[in-house]
N, C-alpha and C positions, 0 to 999 in steps of 0.2 A: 504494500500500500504506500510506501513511504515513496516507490518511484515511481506511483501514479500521481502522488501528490506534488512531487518535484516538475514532472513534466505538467501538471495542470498547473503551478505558479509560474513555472518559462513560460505557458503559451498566454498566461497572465502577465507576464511583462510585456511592458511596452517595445512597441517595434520599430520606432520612428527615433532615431537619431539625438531628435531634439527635446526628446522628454529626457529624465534623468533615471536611471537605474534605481530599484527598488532596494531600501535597505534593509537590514539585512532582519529587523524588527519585523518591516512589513512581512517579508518573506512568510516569518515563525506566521505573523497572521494569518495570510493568507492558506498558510498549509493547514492550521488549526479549522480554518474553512471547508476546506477541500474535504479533512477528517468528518468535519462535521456532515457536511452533504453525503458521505458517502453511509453513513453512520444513521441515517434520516431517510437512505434510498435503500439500506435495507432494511429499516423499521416500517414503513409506510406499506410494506404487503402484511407483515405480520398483523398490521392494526386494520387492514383492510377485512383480513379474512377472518379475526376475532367479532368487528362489528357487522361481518354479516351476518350468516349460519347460525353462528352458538345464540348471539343476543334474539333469535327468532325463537331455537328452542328452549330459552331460559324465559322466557315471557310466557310460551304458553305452558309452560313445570306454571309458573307461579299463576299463573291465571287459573288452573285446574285445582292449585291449590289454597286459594281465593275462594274458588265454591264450596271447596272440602270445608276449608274453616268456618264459611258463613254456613253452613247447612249444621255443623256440629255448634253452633251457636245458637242457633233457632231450637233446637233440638233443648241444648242445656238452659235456653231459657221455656222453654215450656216443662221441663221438668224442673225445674224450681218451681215456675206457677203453681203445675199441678201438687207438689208438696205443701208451699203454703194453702192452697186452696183446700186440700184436706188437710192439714191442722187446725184452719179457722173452722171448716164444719167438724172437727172431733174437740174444737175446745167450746165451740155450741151446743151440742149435743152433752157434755159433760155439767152443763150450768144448768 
């Protein structure tokens, strides 16, 4: 990489005579660059193919499992109901 980086800041120097040569700072910049794009051109598949596929089947897991908890919700609140409901008619029925 280091002499892909080297030949990507040559072809970043200037070509014309009249500019002045890049020192030797800019250089470290610009290779620091070069590192970085190339660092960024192979992350951008991996983050491509994570925000496809998986975040489709990770939505419908949690949407399925969205139903499951509201349906066991409705459930344990009608069973609570039903409990209070028959203690108030067994503490009626006791007076």
């Amino acid at each position: 990489m280091a002499t892909t980086a080297a030949a990507s800041v040559s072809a970043a120097a200037p070509s014309t005579t009249d500019e002045q040569p890049l020192t030797h700072l800019e250089r470290e910049v610009l290779e620091e660059y070069v590192k970085l794009k190339e660092n960024l051109d192979k992350l951008a598949p991996l983050l491509a193919d994570l925000g496809s596929d998986a975040t489709a089947e990770i939505l419908d897991g949690l949407r399925l499992l969205e139903r499951k908890t509201s349906l066991v919700s409705t459930l344990l609140k009608a069973s609570v109901y039903s409990i209070v409901l028959q203690q108030e008619m067994f503490d009626g029925v006791g007076d």
